[in-house]
TORKE-443863 format. One record per atom (N, C-alpha, C): z negated, x, y. Coordinates in pm, whole numbers, plus 32768, in hexadecimal, padded with zeros to 4 digits. Example, Ala and Ser with C-alpha at 12.3 -4.5 7.8 and 13.67 -1.06 7.14 Angstrom:
<nodes>
7CF485277DC7/7CF484CE7E3E/7CF485287EB6/7D3C85057F1F/7D3685577F96/7CED850A8003/
</nodes>
This chain:
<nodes>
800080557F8A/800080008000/80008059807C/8024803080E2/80588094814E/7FF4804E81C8/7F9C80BF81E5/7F1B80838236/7F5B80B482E2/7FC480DF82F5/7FE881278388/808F80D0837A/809A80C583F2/810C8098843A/814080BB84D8/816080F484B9/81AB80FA856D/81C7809185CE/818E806F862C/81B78010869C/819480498735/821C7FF4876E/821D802887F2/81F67FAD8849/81EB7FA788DD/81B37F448912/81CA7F6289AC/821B7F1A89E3/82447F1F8A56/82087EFC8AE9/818D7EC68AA2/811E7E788B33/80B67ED98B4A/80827ECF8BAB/7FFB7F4A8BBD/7F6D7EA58BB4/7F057F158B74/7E8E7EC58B2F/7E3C7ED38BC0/7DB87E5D8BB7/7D657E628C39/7DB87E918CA9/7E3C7E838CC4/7E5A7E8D8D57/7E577F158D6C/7E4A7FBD8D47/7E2580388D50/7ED6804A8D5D/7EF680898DC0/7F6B80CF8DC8/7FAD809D8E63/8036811B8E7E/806B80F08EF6/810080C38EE2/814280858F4F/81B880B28F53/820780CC8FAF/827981358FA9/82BE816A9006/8306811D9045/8329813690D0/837D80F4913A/84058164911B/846D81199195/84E98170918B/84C3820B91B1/8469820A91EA/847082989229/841F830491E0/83EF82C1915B/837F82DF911C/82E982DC9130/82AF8290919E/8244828891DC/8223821C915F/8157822E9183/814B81C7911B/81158147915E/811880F0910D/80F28083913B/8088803E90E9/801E804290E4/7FAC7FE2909D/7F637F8D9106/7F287F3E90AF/7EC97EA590CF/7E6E7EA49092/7E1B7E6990C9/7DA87E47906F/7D407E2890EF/7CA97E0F9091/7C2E7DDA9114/7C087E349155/7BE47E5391E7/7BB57ED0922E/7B1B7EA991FE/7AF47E4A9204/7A337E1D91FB/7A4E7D909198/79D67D7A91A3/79CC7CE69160/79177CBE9185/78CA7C75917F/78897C1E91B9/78047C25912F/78267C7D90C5/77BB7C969086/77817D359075/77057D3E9071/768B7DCE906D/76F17E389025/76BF7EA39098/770F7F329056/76C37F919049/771880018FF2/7695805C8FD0/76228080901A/7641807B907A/75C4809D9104/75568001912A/75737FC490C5/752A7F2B90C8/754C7EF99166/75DF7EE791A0/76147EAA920B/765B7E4591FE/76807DF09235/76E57D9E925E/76EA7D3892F0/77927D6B92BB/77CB7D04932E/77C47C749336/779C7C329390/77927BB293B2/78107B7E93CB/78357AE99382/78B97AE393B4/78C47A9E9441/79357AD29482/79407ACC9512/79377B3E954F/78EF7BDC94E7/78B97C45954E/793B7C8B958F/79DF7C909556/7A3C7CA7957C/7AA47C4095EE/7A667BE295F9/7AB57B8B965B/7AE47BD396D6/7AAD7C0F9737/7AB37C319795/7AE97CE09749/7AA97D35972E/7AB97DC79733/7B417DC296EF/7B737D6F96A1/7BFE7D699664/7C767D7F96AD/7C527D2296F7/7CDD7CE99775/7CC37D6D97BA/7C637D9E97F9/7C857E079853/7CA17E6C980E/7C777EB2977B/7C9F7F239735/7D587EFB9738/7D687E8E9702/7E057E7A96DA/7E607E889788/7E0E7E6197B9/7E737E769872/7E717F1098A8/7E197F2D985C/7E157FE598A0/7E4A80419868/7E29806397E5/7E3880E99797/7DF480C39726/7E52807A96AF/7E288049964A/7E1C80C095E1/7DF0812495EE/7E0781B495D0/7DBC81A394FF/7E1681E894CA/7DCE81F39439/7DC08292945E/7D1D82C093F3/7CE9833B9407/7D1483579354/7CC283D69345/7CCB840992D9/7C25843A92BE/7BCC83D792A1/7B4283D1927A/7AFB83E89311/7B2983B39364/7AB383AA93DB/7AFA840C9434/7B3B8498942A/7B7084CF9470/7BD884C994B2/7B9B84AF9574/7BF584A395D2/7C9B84E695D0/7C5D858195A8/7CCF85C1959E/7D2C85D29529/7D0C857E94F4/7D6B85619468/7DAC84DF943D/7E06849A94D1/7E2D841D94BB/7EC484239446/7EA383B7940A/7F1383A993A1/7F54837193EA/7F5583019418/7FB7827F9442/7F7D82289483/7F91819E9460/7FA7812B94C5/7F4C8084946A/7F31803C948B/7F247FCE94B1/7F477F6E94A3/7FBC7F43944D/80277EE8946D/802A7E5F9494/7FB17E31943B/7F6A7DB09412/7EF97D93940C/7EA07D559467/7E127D539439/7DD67CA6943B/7DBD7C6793E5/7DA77BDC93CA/7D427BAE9384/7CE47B6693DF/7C5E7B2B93A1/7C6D7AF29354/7C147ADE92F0/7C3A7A9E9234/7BA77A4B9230/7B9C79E491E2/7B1779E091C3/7AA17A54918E/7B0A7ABF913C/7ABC7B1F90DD/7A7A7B8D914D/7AF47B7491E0/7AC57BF9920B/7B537C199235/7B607C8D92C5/7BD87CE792FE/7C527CDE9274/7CDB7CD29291/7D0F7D03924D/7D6D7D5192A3/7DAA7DB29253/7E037E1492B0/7E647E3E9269/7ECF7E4192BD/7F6A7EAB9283/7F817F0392E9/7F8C7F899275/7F7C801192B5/7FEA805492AD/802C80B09312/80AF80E3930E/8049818292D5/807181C79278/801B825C929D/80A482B39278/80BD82DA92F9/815D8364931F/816683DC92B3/81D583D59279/81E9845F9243/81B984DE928F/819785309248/8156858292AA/81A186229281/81A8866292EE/8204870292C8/81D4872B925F/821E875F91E1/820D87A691A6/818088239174/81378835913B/80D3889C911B/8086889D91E7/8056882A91C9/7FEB880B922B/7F8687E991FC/7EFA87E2924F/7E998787920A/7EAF86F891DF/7EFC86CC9257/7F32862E9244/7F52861A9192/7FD2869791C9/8021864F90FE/7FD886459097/7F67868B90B7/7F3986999024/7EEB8624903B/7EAC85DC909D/7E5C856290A1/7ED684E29079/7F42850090D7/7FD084A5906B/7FC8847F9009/7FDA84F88FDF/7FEC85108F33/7F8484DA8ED9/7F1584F98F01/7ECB84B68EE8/7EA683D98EFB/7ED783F98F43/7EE2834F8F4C/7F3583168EF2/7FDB835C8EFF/804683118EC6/800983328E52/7FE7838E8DEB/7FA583938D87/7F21834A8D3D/7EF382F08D8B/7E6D82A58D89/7E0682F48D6F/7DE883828D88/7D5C83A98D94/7D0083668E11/7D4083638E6B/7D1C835D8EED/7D4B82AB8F19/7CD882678F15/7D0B81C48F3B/7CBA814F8F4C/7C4F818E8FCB/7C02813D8FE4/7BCB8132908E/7BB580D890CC/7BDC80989166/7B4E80909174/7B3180E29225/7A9D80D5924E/7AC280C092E4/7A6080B79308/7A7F806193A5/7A3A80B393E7/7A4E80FD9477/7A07813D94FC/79FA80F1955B/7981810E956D/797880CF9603/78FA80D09635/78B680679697/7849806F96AD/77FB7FEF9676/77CB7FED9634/77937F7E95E8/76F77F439637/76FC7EC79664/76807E68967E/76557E4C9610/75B37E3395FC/75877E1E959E/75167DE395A2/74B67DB79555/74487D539559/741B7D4394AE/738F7CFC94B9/73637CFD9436/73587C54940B/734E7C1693A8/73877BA39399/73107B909347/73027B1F92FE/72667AD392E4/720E7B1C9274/727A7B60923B/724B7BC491DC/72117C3C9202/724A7C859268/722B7CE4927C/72A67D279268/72F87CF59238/73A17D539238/73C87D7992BC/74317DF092B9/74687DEA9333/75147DD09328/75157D599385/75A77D0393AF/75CA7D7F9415/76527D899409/76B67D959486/76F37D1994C5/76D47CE19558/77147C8A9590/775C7C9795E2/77927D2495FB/781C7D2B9672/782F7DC49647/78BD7DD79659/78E07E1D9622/795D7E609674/794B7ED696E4/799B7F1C9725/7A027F8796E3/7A677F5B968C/7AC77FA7965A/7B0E800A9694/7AE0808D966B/7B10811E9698/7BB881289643/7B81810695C2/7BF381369570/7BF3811894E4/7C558117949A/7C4C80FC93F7/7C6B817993BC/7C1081C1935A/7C1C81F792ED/7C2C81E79273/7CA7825D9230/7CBF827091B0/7C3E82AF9192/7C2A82AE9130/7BB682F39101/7B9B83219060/7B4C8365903C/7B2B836E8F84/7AD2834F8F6A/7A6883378FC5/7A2B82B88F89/79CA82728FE3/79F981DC8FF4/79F381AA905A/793581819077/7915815890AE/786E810390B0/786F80AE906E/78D980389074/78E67FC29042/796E7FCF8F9B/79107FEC8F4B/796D7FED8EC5/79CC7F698EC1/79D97F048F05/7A2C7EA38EE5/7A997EB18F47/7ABC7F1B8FBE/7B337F258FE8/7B797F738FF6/7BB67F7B8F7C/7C267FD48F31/7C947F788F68/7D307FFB8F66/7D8E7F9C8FA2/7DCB7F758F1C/7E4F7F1C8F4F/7E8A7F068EE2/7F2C7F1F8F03/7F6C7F158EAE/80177F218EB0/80577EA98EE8/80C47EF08F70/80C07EA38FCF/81677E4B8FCC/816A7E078FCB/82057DC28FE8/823F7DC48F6A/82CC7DF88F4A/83417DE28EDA/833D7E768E96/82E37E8A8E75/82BF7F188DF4/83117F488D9B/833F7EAE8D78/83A97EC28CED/842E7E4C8D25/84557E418DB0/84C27DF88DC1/848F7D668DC4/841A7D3B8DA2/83ED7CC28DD9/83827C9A8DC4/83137C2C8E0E/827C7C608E0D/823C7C528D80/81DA7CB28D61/81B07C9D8CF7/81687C4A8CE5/815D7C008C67/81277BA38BF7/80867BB78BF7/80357BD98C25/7FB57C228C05/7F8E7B828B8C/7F7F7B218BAA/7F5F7ADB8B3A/7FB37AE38AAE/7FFE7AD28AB8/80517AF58A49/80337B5F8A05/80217BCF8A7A/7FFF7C598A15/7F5C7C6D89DD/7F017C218A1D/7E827C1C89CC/7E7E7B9F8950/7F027B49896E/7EFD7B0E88E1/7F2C7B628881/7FA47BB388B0/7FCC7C05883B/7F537C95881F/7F127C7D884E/7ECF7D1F883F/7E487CBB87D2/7E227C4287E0/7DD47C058799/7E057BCE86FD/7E817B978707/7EE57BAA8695/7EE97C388645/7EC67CAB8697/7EC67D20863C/7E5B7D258638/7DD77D498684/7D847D41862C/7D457D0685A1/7D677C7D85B6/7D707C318537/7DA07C5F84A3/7E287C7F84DB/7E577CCD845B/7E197D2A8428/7E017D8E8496/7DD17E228463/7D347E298437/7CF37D798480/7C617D87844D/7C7F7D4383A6/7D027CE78359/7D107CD082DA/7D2C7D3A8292/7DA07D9D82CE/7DA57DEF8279/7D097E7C824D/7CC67E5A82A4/7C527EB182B4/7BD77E7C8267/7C127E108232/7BA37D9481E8/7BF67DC68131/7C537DC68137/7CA47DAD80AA/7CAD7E5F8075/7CB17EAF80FC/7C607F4D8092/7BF17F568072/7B927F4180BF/7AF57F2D8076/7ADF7F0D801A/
</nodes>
């Protein structure tokens, strides 16, 4: 009986990956924040971006490269309140050749590197618990990062990846369809 099979799979899993524009710049999406506790036991209140949004997006919607001023990737493109929390589409520029940049590139288009943190000057307050809320939120800038405060905003793969948008349901039915199998066939060697 033949316990290995080869298969290929054309969708990216949890949203992890980028994709290229004409010029090769990349383009990912995903949540900048979201409205639940982060490693630093914080969160944003929703509403805390209403105001700092609009003026980050009218000025210098600048993407960093982990907090550093002097290491802007790109741009801004899109930034849109969600129930979950910020969402954003990010242009991040090819960058010259054997720079620090490329290798942070490279790292992105590669998915080591793929997770969204927010600068700025953060208002804050303590809430009935004793937690501390952020309720306004002065946006400096958006960072790429390796690893963000908030583990839930990783980007995801942005637009027509494979020539038209991806299926993400479809592909966690099919990825559950294989597990199935591979948890029978993993039942019938035992």
């Amino acid at each position: 009986m033949k316990t290995e099979a080869p298969f290929t799979y054309d969708f990216t899993l949890e949203g992890k990956g980028a994709v290229r524009d004409e010029d090769d710049h990349l383009i990912l999406e995903g949540l900048a924040a979201d409205f639940d506790f982060d490693r630093e036991d914080e969160a944003f209140e929703p509403g805390a971006f209403d105001e700092g949004m609009k003026s980050f997006m009218s000025r210098n919607p600048i993407v960093c490269y982990h907090h550093k001023y002097d290491l802007a990737l790109g741009q801004v493109l899109e930034w849109e309140s969600k129930a979950q929390g910020p969402w954003v589409k990010v242009r991040v520029d090819r960058p010259e050749p054997h720079t620090p940049l490329a290798d942070v590139y490279n790292k992105i288009k590669s998915g080591v590197i793929r997770g969204f943190s927010i600068g700025g000057r953060f208002h804050r307050r303590t809430d009935e618990q004793g937690r501390t809320r952020i309720h306004k939120c002065d946006v400096a800038e958006l960072s790429v990062t390796p690893l963000p405060i908030n583990p839930r905003t990783l980007f995801a793969v942005a637009g027509k990846a494979f020539g038209e948008d991806p299926d993400l349901d479809a592909a966690e039915a099919a990825i559950s369809k294989l597990n199935a199998i591979f948890d029978r066939i993993d039942k019938s060697l035992s």
